[in-house]
N, C-alpha and C positions, 0 to 999 in steps of 0.2 A: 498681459491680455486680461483686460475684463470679464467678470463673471456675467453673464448670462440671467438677468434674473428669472425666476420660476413663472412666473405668468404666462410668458407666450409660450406654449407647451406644442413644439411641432413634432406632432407624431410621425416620423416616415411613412410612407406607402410600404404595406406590409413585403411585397415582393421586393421593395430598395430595403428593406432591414434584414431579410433571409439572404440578397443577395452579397450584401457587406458582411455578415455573419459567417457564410459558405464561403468566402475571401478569407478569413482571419480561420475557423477551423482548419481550412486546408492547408493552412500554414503548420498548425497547431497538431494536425494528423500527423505530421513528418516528426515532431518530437516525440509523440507517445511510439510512431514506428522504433524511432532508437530507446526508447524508454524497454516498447518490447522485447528488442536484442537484447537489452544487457539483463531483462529478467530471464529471458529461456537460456540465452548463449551457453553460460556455463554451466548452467547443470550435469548436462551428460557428459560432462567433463571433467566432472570433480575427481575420479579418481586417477586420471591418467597428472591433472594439476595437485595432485597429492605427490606424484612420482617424481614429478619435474621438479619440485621445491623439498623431495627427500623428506618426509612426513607422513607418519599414519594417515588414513582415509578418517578416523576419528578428529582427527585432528581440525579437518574444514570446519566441521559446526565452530571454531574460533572466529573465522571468519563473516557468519552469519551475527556472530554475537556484539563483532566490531561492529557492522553497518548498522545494525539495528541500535545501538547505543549514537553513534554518530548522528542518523536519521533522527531519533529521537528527542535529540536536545538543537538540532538545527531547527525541525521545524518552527519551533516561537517565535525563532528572529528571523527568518524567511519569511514566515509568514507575515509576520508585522509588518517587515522592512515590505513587502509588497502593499497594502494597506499605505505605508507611509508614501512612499516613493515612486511606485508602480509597478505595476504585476509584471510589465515585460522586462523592465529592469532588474528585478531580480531575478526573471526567468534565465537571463542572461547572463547571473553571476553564479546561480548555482550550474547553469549547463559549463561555463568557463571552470566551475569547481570538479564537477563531473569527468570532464575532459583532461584534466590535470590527474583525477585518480586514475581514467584508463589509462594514460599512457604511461604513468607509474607501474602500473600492472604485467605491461609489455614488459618491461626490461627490470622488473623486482628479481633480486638473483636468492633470497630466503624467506623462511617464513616469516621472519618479521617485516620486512619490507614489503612486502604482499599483504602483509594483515592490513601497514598504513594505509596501502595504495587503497583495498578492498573499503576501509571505511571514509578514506577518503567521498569516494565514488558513492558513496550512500547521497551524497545531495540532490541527486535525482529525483530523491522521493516526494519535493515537493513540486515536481512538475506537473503532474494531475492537477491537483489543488487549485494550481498559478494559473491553471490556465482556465478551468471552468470557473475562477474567477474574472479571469478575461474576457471571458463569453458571456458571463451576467452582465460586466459594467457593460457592454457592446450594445444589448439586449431593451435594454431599462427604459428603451425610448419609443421600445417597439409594440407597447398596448398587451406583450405576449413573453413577456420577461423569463418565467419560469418551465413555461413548453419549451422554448426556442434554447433556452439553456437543459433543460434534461436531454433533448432531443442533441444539441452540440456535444452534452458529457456522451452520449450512448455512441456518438460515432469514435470519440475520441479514445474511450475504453472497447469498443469493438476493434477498431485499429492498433491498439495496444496490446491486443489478446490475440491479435493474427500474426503480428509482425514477432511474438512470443514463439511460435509455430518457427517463423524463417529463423529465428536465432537458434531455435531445439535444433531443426533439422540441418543444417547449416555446420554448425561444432562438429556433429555426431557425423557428420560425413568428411571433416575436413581435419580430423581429428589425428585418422591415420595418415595423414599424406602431406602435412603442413609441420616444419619447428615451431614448437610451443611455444617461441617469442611470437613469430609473425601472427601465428593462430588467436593470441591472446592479442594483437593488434588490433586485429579489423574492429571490433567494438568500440574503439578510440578513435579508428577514420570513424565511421559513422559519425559519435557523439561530434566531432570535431568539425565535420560537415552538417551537421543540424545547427551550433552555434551561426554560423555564420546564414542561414535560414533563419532563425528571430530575429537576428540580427537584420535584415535584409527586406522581410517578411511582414515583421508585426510587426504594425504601430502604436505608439503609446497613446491610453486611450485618455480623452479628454475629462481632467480630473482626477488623473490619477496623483498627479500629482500632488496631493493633499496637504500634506505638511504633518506636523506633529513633531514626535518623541519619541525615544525607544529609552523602556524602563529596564535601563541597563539592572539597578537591583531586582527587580522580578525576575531579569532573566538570568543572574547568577544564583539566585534562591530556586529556580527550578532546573537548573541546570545542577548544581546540590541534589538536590532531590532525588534527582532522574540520576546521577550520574551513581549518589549510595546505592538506590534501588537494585542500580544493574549490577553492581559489585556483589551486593548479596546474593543476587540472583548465581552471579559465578561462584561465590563460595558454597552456596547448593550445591553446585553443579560438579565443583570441584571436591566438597566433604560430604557430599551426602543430606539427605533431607534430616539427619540428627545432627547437620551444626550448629553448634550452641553460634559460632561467631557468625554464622548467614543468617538467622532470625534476629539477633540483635541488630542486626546490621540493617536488614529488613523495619525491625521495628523504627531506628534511628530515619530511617526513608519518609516514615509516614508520619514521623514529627515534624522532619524537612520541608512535607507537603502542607500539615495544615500552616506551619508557619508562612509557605510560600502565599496558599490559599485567602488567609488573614491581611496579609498584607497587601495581595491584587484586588481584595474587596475595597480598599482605604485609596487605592492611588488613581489617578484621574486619568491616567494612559497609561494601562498596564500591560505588559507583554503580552501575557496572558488576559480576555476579560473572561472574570471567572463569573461575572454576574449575569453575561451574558449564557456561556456554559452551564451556569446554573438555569438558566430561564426554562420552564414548562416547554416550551416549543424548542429550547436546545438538548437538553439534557438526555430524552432520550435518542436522538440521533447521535452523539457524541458517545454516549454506553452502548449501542449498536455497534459502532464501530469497533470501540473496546473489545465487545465478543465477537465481532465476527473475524479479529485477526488472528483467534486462537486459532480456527481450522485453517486462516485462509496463509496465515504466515507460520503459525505455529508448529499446523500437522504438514510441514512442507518433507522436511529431512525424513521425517518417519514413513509417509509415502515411497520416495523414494529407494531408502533404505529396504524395507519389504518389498518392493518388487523386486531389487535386487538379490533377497534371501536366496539360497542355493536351495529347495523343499527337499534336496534329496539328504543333505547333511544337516537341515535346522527340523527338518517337519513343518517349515511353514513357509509360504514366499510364492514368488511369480518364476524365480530362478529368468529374469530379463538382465540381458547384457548394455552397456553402454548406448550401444547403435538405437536397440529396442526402444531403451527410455527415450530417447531423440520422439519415438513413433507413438509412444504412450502419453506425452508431453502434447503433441501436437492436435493427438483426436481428442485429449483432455480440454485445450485450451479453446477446439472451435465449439463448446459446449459453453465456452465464458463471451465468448463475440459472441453467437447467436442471445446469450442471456443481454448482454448489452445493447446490439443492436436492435431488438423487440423492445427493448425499454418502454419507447414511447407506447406501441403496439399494446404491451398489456397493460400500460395506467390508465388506458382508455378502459379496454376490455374491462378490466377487474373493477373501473369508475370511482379510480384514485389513487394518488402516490404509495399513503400509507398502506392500501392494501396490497400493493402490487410488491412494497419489498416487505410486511409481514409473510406473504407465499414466497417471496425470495431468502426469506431465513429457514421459513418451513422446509423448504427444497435443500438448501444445505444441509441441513437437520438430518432430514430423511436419508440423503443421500451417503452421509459416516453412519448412520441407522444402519446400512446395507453391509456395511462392512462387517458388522457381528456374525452374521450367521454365515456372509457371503463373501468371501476371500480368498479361495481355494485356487479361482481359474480367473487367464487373465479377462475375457468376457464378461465374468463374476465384475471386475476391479473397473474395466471400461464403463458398466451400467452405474456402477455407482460414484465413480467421480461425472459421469457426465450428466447424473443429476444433479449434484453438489454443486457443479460448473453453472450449471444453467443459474442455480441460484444466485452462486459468485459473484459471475458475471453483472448482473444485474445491481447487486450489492454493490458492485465495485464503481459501478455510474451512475447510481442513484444518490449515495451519501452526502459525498461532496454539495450534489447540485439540492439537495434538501436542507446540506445546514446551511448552504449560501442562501435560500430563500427563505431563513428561519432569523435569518441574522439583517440588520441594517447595514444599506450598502455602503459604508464605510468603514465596514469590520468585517469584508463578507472574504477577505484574504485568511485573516486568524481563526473565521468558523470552517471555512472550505481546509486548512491547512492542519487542523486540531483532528479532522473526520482521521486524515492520515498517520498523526501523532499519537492519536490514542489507538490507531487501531495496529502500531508498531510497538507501543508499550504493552498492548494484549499478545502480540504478537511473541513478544523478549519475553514475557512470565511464563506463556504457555510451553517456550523452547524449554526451559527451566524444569518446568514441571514435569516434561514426555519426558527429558533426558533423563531426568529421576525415576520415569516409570518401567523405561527402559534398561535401567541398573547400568546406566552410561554415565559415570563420575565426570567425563568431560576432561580427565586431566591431560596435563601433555606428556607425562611420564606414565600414564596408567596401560597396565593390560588389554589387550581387547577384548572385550566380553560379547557373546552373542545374547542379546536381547530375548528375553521369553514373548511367546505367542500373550500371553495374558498382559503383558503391560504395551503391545499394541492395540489390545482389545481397549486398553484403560486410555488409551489414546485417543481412539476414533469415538468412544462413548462422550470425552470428555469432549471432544467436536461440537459431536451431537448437542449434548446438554449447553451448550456455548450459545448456538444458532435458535434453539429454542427460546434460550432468555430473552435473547436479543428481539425474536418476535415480540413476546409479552412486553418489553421495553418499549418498542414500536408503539402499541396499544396507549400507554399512557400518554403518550404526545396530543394537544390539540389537533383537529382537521388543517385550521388555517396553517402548522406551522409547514405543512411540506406543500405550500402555495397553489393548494386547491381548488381552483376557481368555475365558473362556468366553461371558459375559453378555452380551456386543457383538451376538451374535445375535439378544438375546431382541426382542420386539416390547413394546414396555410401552402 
């Protein structure tokens, strides 16, 4: 098929581009729906899936550790390989990869087989990314490229953040009355029935097909990198923040990197573009991200974990049982859809992208701010994650669609994919660091220790302080990089 040359520029009629767009998101809804489940599902589940696989409750954060290292080093080549190939064709192999960890998961009979399946199933995490890159290239013809895509991410993380709700509530009622094979199934029907939805659904958009390369060296130099990192970060976790062998290990990560760094500046199609990443209009979205996975992945177990405190035997906690978290997950998460679904709502209001997610870091900020003085009751804990939420939320569907308009739309898979790469490797340092504040070694042979009040305090502050960087970060970006236009106004 011949290309098209750029002269005759046929814009759609704005209502044929929203209605082709509202055709491909509502395909795209049904992925982040199962994307939802498998983020809420298990939660209020982890301790009864500790029982069933014969394992401390200590023990799961192993499991957080797998996916996040997994996610971590997929993204580049997901990413890329979208960029190369097309966004829906990889949507397709990581959902086919996904689908293969849940049903791993069903019938895993220990903890090591469950660790694989759990990291397996990390490929998920580039389905966001994939897909409001799917909804920029859609977009690009439509005089309204970057409304019509923030406006596409905010339905798709609103429906992400609701369908989080049916998966909490769902576990948490089905918990008692289902075998823990079948119960740890249905997440796998789902994913297993959304495949065959892209599959059916989306079509491959024209020009994805691009062609290129994949810098298989960049991607085993950062795969090196990422993979020492995470190591060190376990032997933190496992000896203590005085391991002489986790800081050299540490150190050996960040030689990994500039070497990784050096070398994607020199190559013409690099896994990674770091020069892109470095650019004025990328770099602070991409350091955004990086902090804002500290509260938003980081302070996940520690959450948790406190509401669960017994206050009559710790002096501190929610003293909430499994059922409850399902209920405290749920009103938490409709505070991340309404941040999402207003998206568009307050870029208007606030009269611009950048200001609308600097108030969206502020708002996470503020809201682990609350957690100092205010933790006692669960009311107390409801006000202040559902401020945090609100901010989240918005964070969670604004990133993506600002480094894709920060980026040239044939890189806009590796800037949309990195928003999630970095903000998983902020997310692995920060697990690291609570666990250390926590006096939680992380071993698999260790003691159980009950965490003091003061290194949760050292948790939520270090939140806090995370989402405020990220603001300032925000600050240093040009206007035009988060595609600021007149039009952003209009109502279409």
């Amino acid at each position: 098929m011949t290309e098209i040359p750029p002269a005759p520029i046929q814009v759609p009629p704005a209502h044929t581009a929203v209605k082709g767009l509202a055709a491909v998101v509502g395909f795209l809804v049904l992925v982040e729906v199962a994307s939802g489940i498998l983020q809420g599902y298990y939660t209020p589940i982890y301790p009864q899936i500790a029982e069933h696989l014969s394992i401390s409750e200590g023990d799961v954060n192993w499991f957080e550790a797998a996916q996040l290292i997994v996610s971590a080093l997929c993204i580049p080549l997901l990413a890329r390989l979208g960029d190369l190939v097309g966004h829906k064709r990889v949507l397709l192999l990581s959902t086919a990869v996904t689908v293969l960890g849940s049903w791993w998961l069903a019938f895993a009979p220990g903890f090591t087989t469950f660790l694989i399946g759990w990291a397996i199933q990390g490929a998920y995490v580039v389905w966001l990314p994939l897909e409001i890159a799917i909804v920029h290239r859609r977009t690009r013809a439509s005089g309204r490229q970057e409304l019509l895509t923030r406006r596409g991410a905010a339905i798709l993380v609103g429906s992400l953040e609701l369908a989080v709700i049916i998966g909490a509530v769902t576990s948490g009622l089905l918990v008692e009355t289902l075998d823990m094979n079948l119960l740890l199934a249905l997440p796998a029907v789902v994913v297993t029935a959304v495949f065959f939805v892209i599959l059916a659904g989306v079509e491959q958009a024209p020009g994805d097909d691009a062609g290129g390369s994949i810098d298989w060296t960049g991607l085993g130099l950062v795969t090196v990198a990422l993979g020492v990192l995470m190591g060190g970060l376990v032997l933190l976790r496992l000896d203590g923040p005085g391991s002489a062998r986790g800081w050299l290990t540490i150190v050996l990560a960040v030689a990994a990197f500039v070497a990784f760094w050096r070398f994607e500046q020199r190559h013409a199609q690099p896994i990674v573009d770091v020069r892109l990443l470095g650019s004025p209009a990328q770099w602070p979205i991409q350091l955004t991200a990086f902090l804002f996975g500290i509260p938003v992945l980081g302070g996940q177990i520690p959450l948790s974990t406190y509401a669960q405190a017994d206050p009559a035997e710790r002096g501190y906690g929610l003293g909430a049982d499994p059922a409850f978290i399902s209920t405290l997950i749920g009103l938490y998460v409709v505070t991340l859809a309404i941040g999402a679904f207003t998206l568009p709502l307050t870029t208007r209001l606030l009269g611009g992208v950048r200001r609308a997610l600097v108030v969206a870091c502020c708002l996470v900020g503020v809201g682990y701010l609350l957690w100092l003085p205010f933790h006692d009751e669960t009311w107390q804990a409801l006000i202040n994650m559902g401020v945090a939420g609100l901010g989240s939320g918005a964070l969670v569907a604004a990133l993506p669609a600002a480094a894709a308009a920060a980026a040239p739309p044939e890189r806009t898979g590796i800037a949309t994919g990195m928003t999630n790469g970095t903000k998983t490797v902020g997310g692995a340092i920060a697990s690291a660091i609570f666990a250390i504040a926590l006096t939680a070694t992380g071993s698999l042979d260790a003691a159980e220790k009950v965490a003091p009040l003061s290194g949760y305090l050292t948790v939520w502050a270090v939140c806090a302080g995370a989402s405020f960087l990220a603001a300032l970060a925000l600050m240093a970006a040009p206007r035009h990089a988060f595609g600021d236009r007149p039009e952003v106004t209009e109502i279409g």
